[in-house]
TORLOKE-436011 format. One record per residue (C-alpha): x negated, y, z negated; residue number from 1. Coordinates in steps of 0.1 Angstrom, whole numbers, padded with zeros to 4 digits. Layout:
BEGIN
<pagu <X; Y; Z>; NUM>
...
***
This chain:
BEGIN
<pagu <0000; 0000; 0000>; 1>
<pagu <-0011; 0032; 0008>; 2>
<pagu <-0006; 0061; -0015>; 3>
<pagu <-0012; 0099; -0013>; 4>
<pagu <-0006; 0124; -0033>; 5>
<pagu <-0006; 0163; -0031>; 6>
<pagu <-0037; 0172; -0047>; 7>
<pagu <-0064; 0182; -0025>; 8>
<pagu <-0096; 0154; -0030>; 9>
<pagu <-0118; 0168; -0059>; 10>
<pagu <-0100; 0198; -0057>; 11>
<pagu <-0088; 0195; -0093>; 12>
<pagu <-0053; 0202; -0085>; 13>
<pagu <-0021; 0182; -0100>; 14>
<pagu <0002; 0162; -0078>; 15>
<pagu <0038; 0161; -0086>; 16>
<pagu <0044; 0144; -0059>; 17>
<pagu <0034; 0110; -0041>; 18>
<pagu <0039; 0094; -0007>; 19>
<pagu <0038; 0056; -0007>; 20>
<pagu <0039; 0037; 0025>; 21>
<pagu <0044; 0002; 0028>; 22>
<pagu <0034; -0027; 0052>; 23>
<pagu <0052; -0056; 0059>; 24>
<pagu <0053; -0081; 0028>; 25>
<pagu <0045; -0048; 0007>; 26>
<pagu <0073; -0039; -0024>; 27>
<pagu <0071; -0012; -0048>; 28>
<pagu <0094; -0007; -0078>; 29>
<pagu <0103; 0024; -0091>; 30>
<pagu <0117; 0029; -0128>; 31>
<pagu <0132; 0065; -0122>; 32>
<pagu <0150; 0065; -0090>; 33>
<pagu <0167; 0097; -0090>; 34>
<pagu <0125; 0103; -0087>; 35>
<pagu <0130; 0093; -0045>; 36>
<pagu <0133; 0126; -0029>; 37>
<pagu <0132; 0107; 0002>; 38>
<pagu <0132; 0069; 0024>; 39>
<pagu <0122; 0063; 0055>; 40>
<pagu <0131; 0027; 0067>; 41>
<pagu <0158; 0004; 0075>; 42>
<pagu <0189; 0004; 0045>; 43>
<pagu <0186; -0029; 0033>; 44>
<pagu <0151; -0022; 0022>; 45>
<pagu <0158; -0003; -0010>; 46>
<pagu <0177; -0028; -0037>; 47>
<pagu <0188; -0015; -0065>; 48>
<pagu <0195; -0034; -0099>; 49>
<pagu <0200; -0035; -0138>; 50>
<pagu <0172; -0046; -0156>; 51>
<pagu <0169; -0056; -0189>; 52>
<pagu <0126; -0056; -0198>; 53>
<pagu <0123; -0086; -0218>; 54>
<pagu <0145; -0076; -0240>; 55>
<pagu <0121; -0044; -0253>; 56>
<pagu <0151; -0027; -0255>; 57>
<pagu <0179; -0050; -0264>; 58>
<pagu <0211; -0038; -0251>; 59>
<pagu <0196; -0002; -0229>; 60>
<pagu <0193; -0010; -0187>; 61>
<pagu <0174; 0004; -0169>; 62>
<pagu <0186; 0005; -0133>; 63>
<pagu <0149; 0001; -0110>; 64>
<pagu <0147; 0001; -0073>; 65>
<pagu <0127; -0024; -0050>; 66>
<pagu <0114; -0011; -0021>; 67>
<pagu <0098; -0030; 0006>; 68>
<pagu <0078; -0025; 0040>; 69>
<pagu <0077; -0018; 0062>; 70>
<pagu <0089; 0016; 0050>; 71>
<pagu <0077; 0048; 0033>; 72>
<pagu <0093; 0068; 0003>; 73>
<pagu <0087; 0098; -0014>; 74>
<pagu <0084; 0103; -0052>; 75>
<pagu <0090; 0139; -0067>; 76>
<pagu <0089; 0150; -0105>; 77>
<pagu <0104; 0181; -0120>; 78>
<pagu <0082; 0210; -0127>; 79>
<pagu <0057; 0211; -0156>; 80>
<pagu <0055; 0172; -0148>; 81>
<pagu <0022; 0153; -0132>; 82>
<pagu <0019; 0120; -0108>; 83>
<pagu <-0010; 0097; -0117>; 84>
<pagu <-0012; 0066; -0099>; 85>
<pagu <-0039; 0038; -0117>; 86>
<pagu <-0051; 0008; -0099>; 87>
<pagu <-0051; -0021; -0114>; 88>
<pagu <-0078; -0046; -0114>; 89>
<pagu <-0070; -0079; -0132>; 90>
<pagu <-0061; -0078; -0171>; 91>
<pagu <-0060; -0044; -0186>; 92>
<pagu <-0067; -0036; -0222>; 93>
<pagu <-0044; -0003; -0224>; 94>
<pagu <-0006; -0009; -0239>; 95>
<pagu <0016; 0019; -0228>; 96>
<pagu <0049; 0041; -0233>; 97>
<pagu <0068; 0027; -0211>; 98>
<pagu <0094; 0057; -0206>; 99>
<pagu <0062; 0068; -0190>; 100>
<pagu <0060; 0048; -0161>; 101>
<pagu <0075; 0054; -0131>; 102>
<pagu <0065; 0028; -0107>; 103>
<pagu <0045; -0004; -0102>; 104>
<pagu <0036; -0025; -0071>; 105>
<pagu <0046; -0061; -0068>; 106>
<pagu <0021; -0083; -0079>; 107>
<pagu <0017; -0063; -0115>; 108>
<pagu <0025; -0084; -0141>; 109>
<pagu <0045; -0066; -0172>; 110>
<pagu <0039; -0079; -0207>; 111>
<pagu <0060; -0068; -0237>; 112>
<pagu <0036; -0064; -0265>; 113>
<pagu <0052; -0061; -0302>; 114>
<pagu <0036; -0032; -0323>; 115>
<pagu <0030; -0036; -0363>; 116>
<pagu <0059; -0028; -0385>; 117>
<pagu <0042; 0006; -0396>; 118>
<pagu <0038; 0015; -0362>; 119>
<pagu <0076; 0002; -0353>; 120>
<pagu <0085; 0031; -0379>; 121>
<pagu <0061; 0056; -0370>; 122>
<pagu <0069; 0056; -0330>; 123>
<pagu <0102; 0042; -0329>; 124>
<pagu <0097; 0020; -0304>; 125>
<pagu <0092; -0017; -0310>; 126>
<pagu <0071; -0027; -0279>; 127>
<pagu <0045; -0014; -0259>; 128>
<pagu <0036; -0023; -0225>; 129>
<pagu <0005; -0039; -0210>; 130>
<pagu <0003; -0047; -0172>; 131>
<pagu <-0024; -0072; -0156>; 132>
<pagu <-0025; -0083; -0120>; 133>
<pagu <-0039; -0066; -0087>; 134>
<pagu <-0019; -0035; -0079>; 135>
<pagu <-0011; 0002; -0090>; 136>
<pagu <0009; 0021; -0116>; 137>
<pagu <0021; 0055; -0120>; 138>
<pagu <0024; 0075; -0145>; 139>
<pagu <0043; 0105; -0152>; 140>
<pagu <0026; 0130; -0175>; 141>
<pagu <0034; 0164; -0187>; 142>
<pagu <-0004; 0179; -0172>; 143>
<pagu <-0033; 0163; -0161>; 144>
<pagu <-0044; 0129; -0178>; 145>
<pagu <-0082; 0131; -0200>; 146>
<pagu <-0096; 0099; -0213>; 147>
<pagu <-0108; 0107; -0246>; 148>
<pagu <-0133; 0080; -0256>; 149>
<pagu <-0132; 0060; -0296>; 150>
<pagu <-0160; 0052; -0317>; 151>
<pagu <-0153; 0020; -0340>; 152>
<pagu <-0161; 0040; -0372>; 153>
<pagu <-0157; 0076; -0365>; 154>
<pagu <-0122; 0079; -0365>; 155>
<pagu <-0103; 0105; -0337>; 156>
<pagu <-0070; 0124; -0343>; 157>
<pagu <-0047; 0127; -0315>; 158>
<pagu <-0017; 0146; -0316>; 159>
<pagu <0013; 0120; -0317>; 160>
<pagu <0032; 0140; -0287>; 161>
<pagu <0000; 0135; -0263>; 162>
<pagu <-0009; 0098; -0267>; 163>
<pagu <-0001; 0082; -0234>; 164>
<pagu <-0017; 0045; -0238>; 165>
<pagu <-0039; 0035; -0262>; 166>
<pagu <-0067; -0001; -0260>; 167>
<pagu <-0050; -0034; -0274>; 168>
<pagu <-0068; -0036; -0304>; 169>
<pagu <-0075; -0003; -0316>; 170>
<pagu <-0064; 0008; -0353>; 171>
<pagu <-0042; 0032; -0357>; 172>
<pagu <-0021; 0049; -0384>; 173>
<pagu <-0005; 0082; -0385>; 174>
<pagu <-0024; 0108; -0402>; 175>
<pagu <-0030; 0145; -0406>; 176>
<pagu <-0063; 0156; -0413>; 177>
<pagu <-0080; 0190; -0422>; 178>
<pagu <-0078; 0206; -0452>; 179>
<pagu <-0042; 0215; -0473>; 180>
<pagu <-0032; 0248; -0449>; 181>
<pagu <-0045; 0228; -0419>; 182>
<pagu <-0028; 0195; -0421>; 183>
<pagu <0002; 0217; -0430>; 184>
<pagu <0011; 0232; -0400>; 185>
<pagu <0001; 0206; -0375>; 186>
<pagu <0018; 0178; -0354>; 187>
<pagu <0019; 0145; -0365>; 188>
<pagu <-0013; 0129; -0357>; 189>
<pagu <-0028; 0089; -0351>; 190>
<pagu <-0057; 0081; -0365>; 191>
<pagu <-0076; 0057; -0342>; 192>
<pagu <-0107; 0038; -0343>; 193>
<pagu <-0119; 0012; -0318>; 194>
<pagu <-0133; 0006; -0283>; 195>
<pagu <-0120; 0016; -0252>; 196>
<pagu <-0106; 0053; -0248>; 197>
<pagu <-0070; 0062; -0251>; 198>
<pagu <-0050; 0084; -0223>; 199>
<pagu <-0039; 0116; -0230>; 200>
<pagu <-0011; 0139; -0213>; 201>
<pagu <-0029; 0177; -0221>; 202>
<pagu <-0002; 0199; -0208>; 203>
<pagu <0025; 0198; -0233>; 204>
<pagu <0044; 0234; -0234>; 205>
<pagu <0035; 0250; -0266>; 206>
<pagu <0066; 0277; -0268>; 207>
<pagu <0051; 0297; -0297>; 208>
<pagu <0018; 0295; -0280>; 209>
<pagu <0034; 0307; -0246>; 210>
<pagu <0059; 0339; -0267>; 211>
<pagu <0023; 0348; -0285>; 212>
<pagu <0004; 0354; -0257>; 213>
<pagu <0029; 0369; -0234>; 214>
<pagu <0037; 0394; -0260>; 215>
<pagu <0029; 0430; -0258>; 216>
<pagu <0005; 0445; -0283>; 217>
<pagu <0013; 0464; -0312>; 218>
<pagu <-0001; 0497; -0302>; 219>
<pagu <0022; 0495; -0269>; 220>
<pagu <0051; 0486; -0286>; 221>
<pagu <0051; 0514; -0316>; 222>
<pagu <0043; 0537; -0279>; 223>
<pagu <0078; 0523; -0265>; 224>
<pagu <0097; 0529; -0293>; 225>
<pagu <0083; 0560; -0303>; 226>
<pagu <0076; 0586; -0272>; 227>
<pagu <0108; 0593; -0253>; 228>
<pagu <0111; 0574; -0223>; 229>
<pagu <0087; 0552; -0235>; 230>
<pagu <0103; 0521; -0221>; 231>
<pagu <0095; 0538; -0186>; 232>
<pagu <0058; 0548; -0191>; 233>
<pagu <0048; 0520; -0216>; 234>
<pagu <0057; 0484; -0191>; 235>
***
């Protein structure tokens, strides 16, 4: 299968959208399929279904569209929102969100993998996701995707809302850290040791941050208020 996306090659910029275009014998399936923004091939190529994962989550479908070649489809996500496609090469050691995935190519192999109890309570979520097999996957992100590296003994703090995929057998445990004020007036954080690097989505809106920086300063706003037709003079 042949996939491109928008970015320009080593240009740095971020795709949010993805053109796949598939041979004969060739099937994708995609988790989000209000994601298509567009088909091109015969009708009876794109099957729709209700799926049930395993049982990951008991009683939700999921409706997921097969697509097969030869044909080629367009994938679209809203704004603020990254593509990442990952190949695959064999067994992989990362276990995933799996609202975060919006396609894989046949011949990846899902594997519902139960988390610890005090994870279970921490995340919510009872499984995670671990793929093996020769293929692709892609990911939908808020930003671009960094992989930040773990030392077994030093232990990294990752903001809870940014963890993507983490390595099977890393350690976990949600934390804060800092002293009193800091670990006051932060996010929920996992405290993770082990080998491997974890993904991270690193363009989650900050609102307060975005209303603080807009802003006006203060000088320019006492200038509005105060000389008449300030509002005019002072933009």
């Amino acid at each position: 299968m042949d996939i491109r996306t928008d970015s320009a090659a080593g240009g740095g910029a971020l795709s949010s959208t993805a053109e796949l275009h598939l041979a004969e014998g060739e099937a994708v399936h995609v988790l989000h399929p209000q994601q298509i923004a567009a088909f091109r091939g015969e009708s009876a190529r794109r099957e729709d279904k209700l799926m049930n994962l395993q049982g990951m989550y008991r009683k939700k479908k999921l409706i997921r569209s097969k697509l097969s070649g030869p044909s080629s489809v367009l994938l679209s996500l809203p704004g603020g929102y990254t593509l990442h496609s990952l190949k695959l090469g064999g067994n992989e050691d990362l276990l995933f969100e799996f609202r975060h995935l919006l396609y894989y190519t046949e011949g990846v192999r899902m594997q519902s993998v139960m988390q610890s109890f005090k994870n279970v309570i921490a995340t919510k979520d009872v499984m995670r996701m671990k793929f093996a097999g020769d293929g692709a996957i892609g990911l939908i992100a808020a930003g671009p995707l960094y992989e930040w590296k773990l030392d077994p003994v030093t232990p990294s703090y990752i903001d809870a809302r940014a963890l993507i995929a983490y390595p099977h057998n890393a350690r976990l445990e949600l934390s804060v850290y800092g002293n009193h004020l800091a670990s006051q007036h932060m996010n929920y954080q996992w405290k993770m040791t082990g080998e491997g690097s974890a993904l991270l989505q690193t363009g989650r809106p900050d609102a307060r941050l975005e209303q603080f920086v807009g802003q006006d300063g203060l000088l320019k706003r006492l200038l509005r208020e105060i000389v008449p037709f300030g509002g005019v003079w002072f933009k």
